[in-house]
N, C-alpha and C positions, 0 to 999 in steps of 0.2 A: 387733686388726683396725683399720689406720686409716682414715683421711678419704678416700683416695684409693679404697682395696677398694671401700668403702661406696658412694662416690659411681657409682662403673663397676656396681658390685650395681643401684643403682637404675636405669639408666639399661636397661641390658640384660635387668631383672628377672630376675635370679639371685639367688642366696643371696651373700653375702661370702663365706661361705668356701672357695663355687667357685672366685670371683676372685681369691681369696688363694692357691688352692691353684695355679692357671692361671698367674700373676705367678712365682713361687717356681720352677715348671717352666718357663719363657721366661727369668727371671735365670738359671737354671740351666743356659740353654743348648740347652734341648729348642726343638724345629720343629714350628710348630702341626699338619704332619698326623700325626707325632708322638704329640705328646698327644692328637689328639681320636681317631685308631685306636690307641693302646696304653696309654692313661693315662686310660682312662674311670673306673676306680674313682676315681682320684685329682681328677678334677674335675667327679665325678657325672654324667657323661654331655655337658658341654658341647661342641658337634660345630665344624666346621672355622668356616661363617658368623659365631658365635657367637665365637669364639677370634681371629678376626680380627677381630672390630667390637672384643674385646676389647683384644686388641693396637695398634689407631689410638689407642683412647682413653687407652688406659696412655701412649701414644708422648706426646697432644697434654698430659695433665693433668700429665705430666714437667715438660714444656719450661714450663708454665705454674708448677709449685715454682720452678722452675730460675731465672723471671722475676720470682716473689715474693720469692725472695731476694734476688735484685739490686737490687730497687729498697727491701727493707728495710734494706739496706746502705747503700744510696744516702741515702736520708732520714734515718739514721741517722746518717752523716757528716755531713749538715750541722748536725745536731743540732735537727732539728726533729720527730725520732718521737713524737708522745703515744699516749699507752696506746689513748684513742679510734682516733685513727687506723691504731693497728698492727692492731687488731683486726677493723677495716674492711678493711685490708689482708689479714688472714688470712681475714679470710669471701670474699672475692673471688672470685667461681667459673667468671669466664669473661676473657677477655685484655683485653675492650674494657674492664668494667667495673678491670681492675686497672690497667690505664691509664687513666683517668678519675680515680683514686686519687692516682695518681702525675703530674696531671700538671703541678698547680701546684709541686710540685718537682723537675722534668725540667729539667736543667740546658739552655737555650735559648740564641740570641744575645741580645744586651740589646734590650730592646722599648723602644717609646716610652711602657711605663706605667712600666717600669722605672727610664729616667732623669727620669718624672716626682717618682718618689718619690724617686729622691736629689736632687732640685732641690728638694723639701719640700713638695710639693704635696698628698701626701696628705692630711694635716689638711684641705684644704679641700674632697675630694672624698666624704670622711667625712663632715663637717658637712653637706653639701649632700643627702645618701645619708638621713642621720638627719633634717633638719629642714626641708622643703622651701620653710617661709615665708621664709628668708633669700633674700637677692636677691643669684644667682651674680655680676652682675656688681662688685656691691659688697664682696662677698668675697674674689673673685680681683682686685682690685685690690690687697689686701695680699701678694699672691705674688708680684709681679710682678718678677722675678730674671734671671742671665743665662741666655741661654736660651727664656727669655719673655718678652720686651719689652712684653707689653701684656696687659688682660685678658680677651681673646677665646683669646690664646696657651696663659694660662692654664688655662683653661675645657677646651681641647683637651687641655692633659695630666691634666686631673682625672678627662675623660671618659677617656682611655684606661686610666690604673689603674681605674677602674670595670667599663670593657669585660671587662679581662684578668678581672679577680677573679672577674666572672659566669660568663665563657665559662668558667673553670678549675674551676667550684667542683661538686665531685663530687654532691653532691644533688639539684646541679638537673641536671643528664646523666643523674644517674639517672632522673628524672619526664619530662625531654624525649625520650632516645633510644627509647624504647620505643614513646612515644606516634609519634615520629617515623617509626618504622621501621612501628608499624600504619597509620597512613596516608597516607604518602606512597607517590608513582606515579613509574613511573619514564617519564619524557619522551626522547624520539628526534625529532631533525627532521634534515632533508637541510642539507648545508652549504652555499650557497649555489654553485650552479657543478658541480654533483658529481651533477645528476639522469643523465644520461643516465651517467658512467663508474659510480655505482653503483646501477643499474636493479635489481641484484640482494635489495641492500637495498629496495627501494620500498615494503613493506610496512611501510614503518617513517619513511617521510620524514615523517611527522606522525602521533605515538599518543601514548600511555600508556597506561596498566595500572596498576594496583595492586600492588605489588610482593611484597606474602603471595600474589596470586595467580598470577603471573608466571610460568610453566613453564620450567625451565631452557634448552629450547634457543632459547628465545625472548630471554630473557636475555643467551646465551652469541651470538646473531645479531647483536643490538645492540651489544655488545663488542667483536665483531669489526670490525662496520660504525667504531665508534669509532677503533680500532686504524688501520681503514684508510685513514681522511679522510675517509672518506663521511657520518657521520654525525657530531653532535654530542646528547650525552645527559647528564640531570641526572636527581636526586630532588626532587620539592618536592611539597607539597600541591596537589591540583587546585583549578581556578575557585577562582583567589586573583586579583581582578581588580587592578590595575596602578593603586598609589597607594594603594591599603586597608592595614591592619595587616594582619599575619602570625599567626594565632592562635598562633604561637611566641613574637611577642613579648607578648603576654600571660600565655604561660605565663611568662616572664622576670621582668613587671613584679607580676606576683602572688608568684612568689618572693623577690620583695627586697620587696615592702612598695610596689611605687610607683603609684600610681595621678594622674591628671589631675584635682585638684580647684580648678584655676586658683590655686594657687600662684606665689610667684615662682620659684620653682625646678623644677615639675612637667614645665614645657615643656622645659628643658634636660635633666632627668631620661627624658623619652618620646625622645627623641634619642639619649641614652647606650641607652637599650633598644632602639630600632633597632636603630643602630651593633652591638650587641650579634650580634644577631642575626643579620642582612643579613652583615657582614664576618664574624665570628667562628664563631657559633654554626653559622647555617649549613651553610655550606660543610665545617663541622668532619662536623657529621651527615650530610651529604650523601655525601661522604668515606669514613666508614666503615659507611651505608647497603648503596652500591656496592661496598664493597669485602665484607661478607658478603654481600653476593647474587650477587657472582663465586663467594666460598669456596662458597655451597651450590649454586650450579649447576654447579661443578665437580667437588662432590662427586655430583652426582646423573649429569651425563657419566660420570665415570669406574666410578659403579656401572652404567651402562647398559654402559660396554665394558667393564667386566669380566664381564657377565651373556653376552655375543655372544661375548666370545673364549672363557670357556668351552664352550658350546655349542659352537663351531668345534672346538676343542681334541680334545672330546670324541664328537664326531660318528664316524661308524660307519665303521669300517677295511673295506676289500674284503678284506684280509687276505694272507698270503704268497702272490702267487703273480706268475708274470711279466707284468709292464708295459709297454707302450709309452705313453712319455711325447710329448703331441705340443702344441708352443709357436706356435700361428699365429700368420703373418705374412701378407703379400702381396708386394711388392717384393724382399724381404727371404728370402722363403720361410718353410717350415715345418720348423721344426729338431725333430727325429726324437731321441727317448732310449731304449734299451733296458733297462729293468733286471730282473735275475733274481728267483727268489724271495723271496732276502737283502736288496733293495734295491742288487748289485752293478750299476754301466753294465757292462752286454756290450758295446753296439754303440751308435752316433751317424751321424748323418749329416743332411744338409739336404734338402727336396724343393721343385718350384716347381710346385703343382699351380695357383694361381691367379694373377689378374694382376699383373705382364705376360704372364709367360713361357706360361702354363696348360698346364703338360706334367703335364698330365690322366692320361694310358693310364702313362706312366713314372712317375707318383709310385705310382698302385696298384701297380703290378710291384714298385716297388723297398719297400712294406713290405709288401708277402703276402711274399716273400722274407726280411724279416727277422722276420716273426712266426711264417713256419714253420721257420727256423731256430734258433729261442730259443723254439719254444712259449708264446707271446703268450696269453697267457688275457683281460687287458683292457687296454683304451686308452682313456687321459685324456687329456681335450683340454682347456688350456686357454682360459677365456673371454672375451680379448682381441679384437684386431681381426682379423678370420677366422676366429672361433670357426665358426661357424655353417655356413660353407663348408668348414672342415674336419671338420667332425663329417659335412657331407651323405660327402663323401672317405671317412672312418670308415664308413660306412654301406655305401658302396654295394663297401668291401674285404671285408667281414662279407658282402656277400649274395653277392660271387661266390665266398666261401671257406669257405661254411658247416662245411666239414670241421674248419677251425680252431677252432670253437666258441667265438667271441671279445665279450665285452660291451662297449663304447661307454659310456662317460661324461664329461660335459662337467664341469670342476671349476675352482675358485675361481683365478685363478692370482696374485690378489693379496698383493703382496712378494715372486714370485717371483723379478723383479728384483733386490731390496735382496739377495736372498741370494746369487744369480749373483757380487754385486760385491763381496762381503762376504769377508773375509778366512780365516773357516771353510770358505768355498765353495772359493778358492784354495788351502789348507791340502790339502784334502779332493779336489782336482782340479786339483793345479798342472798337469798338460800340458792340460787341459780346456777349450777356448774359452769365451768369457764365456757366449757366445749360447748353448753347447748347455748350460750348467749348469740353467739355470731348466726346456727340458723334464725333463733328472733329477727339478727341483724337483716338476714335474706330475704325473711318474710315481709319484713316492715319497710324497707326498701321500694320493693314491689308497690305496693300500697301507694307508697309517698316517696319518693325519692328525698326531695326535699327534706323531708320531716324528720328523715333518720339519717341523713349524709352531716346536715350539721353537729351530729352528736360527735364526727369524726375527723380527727386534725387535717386540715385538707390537704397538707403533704403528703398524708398515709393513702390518699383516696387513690394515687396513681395514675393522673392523668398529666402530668407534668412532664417538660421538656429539662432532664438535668437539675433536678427541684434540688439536690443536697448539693451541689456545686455553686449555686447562685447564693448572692447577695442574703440571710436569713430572714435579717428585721426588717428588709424592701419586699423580701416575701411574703415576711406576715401579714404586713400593712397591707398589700396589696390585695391576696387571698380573703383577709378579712371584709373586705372593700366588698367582694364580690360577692359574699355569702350574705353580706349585710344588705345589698342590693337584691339580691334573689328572695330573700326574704323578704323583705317588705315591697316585692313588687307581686309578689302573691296576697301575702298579709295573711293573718293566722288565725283562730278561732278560741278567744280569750278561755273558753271553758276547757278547752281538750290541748292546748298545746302544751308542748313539756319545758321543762328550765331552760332545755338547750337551744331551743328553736323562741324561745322569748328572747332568751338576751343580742340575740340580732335584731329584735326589734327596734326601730332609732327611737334614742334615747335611752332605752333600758340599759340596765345592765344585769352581773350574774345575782347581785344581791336582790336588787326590785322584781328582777325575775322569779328566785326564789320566795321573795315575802307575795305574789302576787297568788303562785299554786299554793302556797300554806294557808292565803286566805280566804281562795276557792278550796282548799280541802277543810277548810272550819267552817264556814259559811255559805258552801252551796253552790251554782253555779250562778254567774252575774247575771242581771237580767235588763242591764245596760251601761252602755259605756260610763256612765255618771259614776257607776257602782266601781269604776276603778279606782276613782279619785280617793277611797275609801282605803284602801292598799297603804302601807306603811312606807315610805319613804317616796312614793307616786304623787310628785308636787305638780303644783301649776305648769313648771315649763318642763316637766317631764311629761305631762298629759300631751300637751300642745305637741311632743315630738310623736308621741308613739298612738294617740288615740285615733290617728286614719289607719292604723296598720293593726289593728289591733280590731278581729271581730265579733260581734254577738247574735250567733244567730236565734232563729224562735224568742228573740227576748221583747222588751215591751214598745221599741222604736224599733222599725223597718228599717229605716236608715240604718240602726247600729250594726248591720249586718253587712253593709255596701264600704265600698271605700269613698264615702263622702264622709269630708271632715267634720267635727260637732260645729268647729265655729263657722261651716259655711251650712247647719243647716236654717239659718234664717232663709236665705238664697229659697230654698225648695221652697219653703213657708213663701214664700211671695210667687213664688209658679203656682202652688194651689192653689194661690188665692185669687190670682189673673189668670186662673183658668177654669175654677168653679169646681175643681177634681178634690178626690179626695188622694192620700199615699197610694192608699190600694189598687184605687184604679189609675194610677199614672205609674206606677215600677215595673218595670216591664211592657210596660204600653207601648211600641216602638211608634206606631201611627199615632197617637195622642203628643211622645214628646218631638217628632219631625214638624208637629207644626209650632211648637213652643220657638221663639228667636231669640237667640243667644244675648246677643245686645241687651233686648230690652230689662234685660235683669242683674246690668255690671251696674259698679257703685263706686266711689273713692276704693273701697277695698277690695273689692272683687271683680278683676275685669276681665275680660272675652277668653282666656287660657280656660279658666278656674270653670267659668259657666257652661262654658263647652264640655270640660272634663265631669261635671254631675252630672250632664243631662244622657252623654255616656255611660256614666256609672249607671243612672236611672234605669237605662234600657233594658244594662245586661247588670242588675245588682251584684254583687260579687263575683264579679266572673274570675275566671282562672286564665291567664295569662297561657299558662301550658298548653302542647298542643295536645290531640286525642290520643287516648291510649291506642299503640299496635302493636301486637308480638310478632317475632320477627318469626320464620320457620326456616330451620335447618334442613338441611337434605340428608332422608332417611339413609341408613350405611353407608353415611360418610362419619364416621368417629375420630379417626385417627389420621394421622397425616399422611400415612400408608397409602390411605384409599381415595386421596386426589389423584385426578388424571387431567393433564394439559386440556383446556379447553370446555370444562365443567363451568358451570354456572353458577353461580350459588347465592343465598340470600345469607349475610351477615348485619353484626353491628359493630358501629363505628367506636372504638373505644379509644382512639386516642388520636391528637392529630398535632402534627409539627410541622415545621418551613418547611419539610420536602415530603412531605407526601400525608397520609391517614394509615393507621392499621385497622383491620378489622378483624373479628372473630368470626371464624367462621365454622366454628363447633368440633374444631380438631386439637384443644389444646395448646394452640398454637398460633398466635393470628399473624396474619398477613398483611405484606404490605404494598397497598396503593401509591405507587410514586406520583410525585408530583406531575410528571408528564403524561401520565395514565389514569388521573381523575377527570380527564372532561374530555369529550372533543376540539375543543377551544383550546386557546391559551390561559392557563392556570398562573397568575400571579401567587397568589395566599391561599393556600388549602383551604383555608377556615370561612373563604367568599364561597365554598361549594360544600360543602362537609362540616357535622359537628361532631363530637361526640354524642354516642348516645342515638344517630341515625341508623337508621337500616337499611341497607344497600343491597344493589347485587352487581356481582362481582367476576370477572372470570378469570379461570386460573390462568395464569400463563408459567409458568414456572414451578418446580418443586424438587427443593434437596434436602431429601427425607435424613440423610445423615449429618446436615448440617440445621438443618430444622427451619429451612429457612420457603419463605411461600411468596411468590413475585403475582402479584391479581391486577388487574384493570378493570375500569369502572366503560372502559369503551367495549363493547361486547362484540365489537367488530374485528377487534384486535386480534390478529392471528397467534398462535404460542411461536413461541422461538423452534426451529427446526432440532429433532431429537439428538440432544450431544453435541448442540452448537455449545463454546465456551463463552468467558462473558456473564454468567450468572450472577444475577443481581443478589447485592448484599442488603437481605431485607432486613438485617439487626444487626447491629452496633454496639459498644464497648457494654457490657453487662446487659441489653436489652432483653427481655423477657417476654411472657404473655402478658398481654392488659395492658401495652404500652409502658409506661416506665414506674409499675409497681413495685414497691418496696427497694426503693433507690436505683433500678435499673435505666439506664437511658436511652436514647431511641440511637438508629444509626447515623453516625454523623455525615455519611453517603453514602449513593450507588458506587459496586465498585467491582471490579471484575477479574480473572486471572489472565484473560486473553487479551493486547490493545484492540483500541478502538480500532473495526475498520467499520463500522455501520451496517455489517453482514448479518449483525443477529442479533434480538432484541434485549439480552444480556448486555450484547455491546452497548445498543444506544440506553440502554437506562444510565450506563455504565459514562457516556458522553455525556448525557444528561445531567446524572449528578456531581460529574467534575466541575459543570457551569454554575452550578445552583452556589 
């Protein structure tokens, strides 16, 4: 077992030999939903979360070998490796510290300590270092060469070999960075000229914070603000008054021995430890401060959209039946999608129900017409600009058609765009106009969430915390992770799924994806899993990954419709057989399989995880992981933001959720936000333990600044509104924040925040205390 197992064992509190065995199936080629649904004996039950935090660390503690060896290589060519130092090198357990190791011999451009010491100086900044009663200037008089013409010149290059040697010298990085990193606060001030273009930033033109306490999107705010010219930000120690020492430089002069005991040399020595510090030190810790408090706020972003796009991913399918997809607009109109059971477009068209044109009586004609020609079961209405005026449209086609039996729902329609322009979209609709691809999107959506969200880059989906500010390629990896996970924890339907939703399946990719529907569109639909093996480039250990996630329903084995794997169905073969049943009557038989016992059908290869997970499958054969479909209902003439009033009730969905609080739509264009201290009666750690995306809530207003657009709701229905024209109004959006939560790069607000101080007089205020803690 080596150093690496060990290290990812403690970290994740597993055994090693999970993580050895987890390594061994990933070198091998396996796909974590893979292992964690058909390799539970082999890695003891480690489940998907678990196998992916495994997987980051395995990825990061690589590249981190990969960088011990290079620079063992490195110091070794210059021929300066001692056994101490290799050894320092080998205990190394994190990058900053092996760069701290490595960095007095990082090959650099020549410094000016550098060409100190080959003009011979060192000898005198040695002696000066060791004995401080010499008197520098009488010393550096004997140095005085070309170069340095005098011995002040002198003095300069003794002090910079000095400088260098401190700032590089791994011991003391070790004692400083830590201490530096627990107390230093991270500083934001406006850049002088930039109040009014970055207003948005203004909670931030003068603070600090402590930066252990720092909440990522607070962090990832200021970054941005940096990014954009608005702001300018540092790490330093607070109330360090202007002219005092730096209790850095004391940590400096205690590590070399130097202290002020009026010496002749003491004074020039308290200089070289400034200089140290101020120039060097520093800006060095400052540097790489900032630069882990980006890494962990981006790690903390991108765990929050991976938490929301699940949830989204995963949210409740209305399920097969016919759709009208409807994409409002106004000038433009509302572009009309039909599609059938399958998710086929039957029919398209445009209507101008609203202004200019408001052909009101002809837009209703023209879809009761196409909904009783294509037996319309429901209609999605995207929730763009005319959402609200087309769903009243939607409404009032359902009251005069009650014959149709038709349900209304308002749905997310963010990225529906990206997809319209998107090259799968064109692929998938070359004679298609742009405009009417995205109602498709609306309509197919509804249907399946799942089935049509991964046609769509998941940054464009819009449930993200800061998603264009973070880390990219730890995004992708990550977002991917999750889509790849949601997918095969549903599993798909080998005859009807499309390219996009195969090549998440483990194992696949976009090519075996595409040769899979080429040879279901030559050949017919499959009529068992066998029939895949038959697919061009669908080898043996591409079967083994993808063939439990991969379904066939109506085909010629019942099994090949459930998520039991082909190599476990010997396993069922031995339950019919000790038990006299045949398939038919034992799938779904919940009382026939309760009395089957798990035990008695493990074997070397299949033991108690595996038997228990088929006789599961068995009960409920394919079941859907998803919860039931519910549409949420809005509250009739409430449209606009106008027409909230303190104290209203209302039924929303949750479209997005971050460290402080959830927003929700609440059918005004506009969605609101839930603080963290106003989603539960309780104490709220993590939004995302009470709230997903994608839930439907209800909400009460407490707040509304219709000029500012801004909507303050609590999930406690007890909660009184703030007294009329109390100050204090909660700041429910943030640097660029929008509808849909942080759609099309917009970001959520990095806190509550108020015009008025705190005195806990009004519920402005305490959000307003609330979010300065968070």
């Amino acid at each position: 077992m080596n150093m690496l197992t060990q290290q990812i064992a403690r970290e994740l509190t597993v055994r090693p030999e999970q993580v050895q065995a987890a390594v061994d199936l990933l070198d091998g080629g396996a796909t974590v939903p893979f292992i964690a649904r058909y390799r539970k004996e082999v890695t003891q039950g480690l489940d998907d979360t678990q196998l992916r935090n495994l997987q980051e660390r395995l990825l990061y503690l690589r590249e981190l070998e990969d960088r011990r060896a290079t620079i063992l290589d490195s110091i070794g060519e210059q021929g300066k490796l001692t056994d101490d130092l290799k050894k320092k090198i080998q205990a190394a357990d994190t990058k900053a510290v092996l760069e701290d190791l490595y960095l007095p011999y990082k090959p650099k451009r020549t410094t000016k300590g550098q060409l100190a010491i080959a003009a011979g100086i060192q000898p005198l900044a040695d002696s000066l270092l060791a004995d401080p009663t010499k008197s520098p200037e009488e010393l550096a008089a004997g140095f005085v060469c070309e170069g340095y013409a005098d011995a002040k010149a002198v003095l300069d290059g003794a002090k910079y070999i000095l400088m260098e040697r401190f700032a590089e010298d791994p011991d003391l990085l070790g004692k400083v960075r830590p201490w530096f990193q627990q107390e230093s606060h991270l500083f934001s001030k406006v850049v002088e000229g930039k109040e009014a273009e970055g207003a948005k930033f203004r909670d931030y033109f003068e603070s600090h914070e402590n930066i252990l306490d720092l909440p990522s999107h607070r962090a990832l705010a200021m970054f941005r603000g940096r990014n954009e010219g608005i702001l300018s930000i540092g790490a330093n120690l607070p109330d360090i008054e202007p002219g005092t020492s730096h209790p850095g430089e004391g940590m400096v002069a205690g590590h070399n021995g130097i202290s002020d005991q009026g010496r002749p040399a003491d004074k020039w020595l308290q200089e070289v430890v400034r200089w140290t510090w101020r120039i060097k030190l520093q800006p060095h810790l400052e540097s790489n401060v900032l630069t882990e408090l980006k890494q962990k706020a981006d790690e903390e972003a991108i765990r929050v959209f991976g938490q929301n796009l699940k949830s989204l991913l995963m949210a409740a399918p209305a399920g097969l039946r016919a759709t009208m997809g409807l994409d409002p607009g106004l000038r433009t109109g509302v572009k009309v999608a039909v599609v059938d059971h399958t998710g086929k477009l039957v029919a398209h068209t445009a209507i101008f129900p609203h202004e200019p044109r408001r052909d009101w009586d002809s837009s209703l004609a023209t879809l009761a017409k196409l909904c009783a020609a294509h037996n319309v079961e429901l209609i999605a209405i995207g929730n763009g600009t005319a959402s609200r005026e087309t769903d009243k449209l939607a409404g009032e086609l359902i009251k005069k058609h009650p014959e149709l039996n038709m349900t209304k729902i308002v749905v997310s329609e963010a990225g529906a765009s990206v997809y319209s322009a998107s090259a799968l979209a064109a692929e998938e609709f070359p004679d298609l106009d742009v405009s009417y691809r995205g109602a498709v999107s609306i309509a197919r959506r509804l249907q399946d969430p799942l089935a049509e969200l991964v046609k769509i880059e998941p940054k464009a989906i819009g449930v993200g915390q800061y998603q264009h500010d973070v880390n990219q390629a730890q995004l992708v990896r990550a977002l991917e992770g999750v889509v790849e996970d949601c997918v095969n924890a549903v599993g798909v339907d080998a005859n009807t799924a499309s390219v996009a939703l195969l090549t998440h399946i483990a194992g696949l990719n976009k090519t075996i994806a595409q040769n899979l529907v080429n040879f279901r569109n030559e050949h017919g639909a499959f009529r068992s899993r066998d029939d895949l093996k038959k697919v061009p480039r669908l080898g043996a250990k591409t079967f083994e990954q993808a063939a439990g996630f991969l379904r066939v329903p109506n085909g010629d084995n019942p099994l090949d419709a459930s998520g039991v794997h082909p190599e476990a169905y010997p396993v069922v073969e031995k339950i019919l057989r000790a038990k006299a049943l045949s398939l038919k009557e034992l799938m779904g038989n919940g009382e026939k399989l309760r009395g089957v016992k798990p035990a008695e059908f493990t074997d070397e290869r299949f033991g108690l995880p595996t038997v228990q997970d088929i006789l599961a499958e068995l009960e409920k054969p394919g079941r859907d992981p998803r919860p039931a479909f519910v549409a949420p209902q809005f509250l009739d003439g409430v449209t606009e933001i106008k027409d909230l009033k303190e104290g209203m009730v209302l039924e929303g969905v949750v479209t997005n959720v971050t460290n402080f609080g959830a927003f929700v739509d609440i059918g005004v264009h506009q969605d609101g936000l839930v603080h963290i201290s106003m989603l539960a009666d309780t104490f709220v750690k993590d939004p995302h333990a009470v709230v997903k995306a994608g839930d439907i809530v209800k909400v009460k207003v407490l707040e509304v600044d219709v000029a500012r657009k801004r909507i303050a709701l609590s999930r406690r229905l007890n909660e009184k509104p703030a007294p009329a024209g109390a100050g204090g109004k909660p700041e429910t959006r943030g640097p660029g924040q929008g509808r849909g939560g942080s759609g099309g790069g917009k970001t959520p607000a990095a806190k509550i925040q108020g015009s008025a101080p705190v005195k806990g007089g009004t519920l402005g205020d305490l959000l307003l205390k609330a979010g300065m803690k968070k």
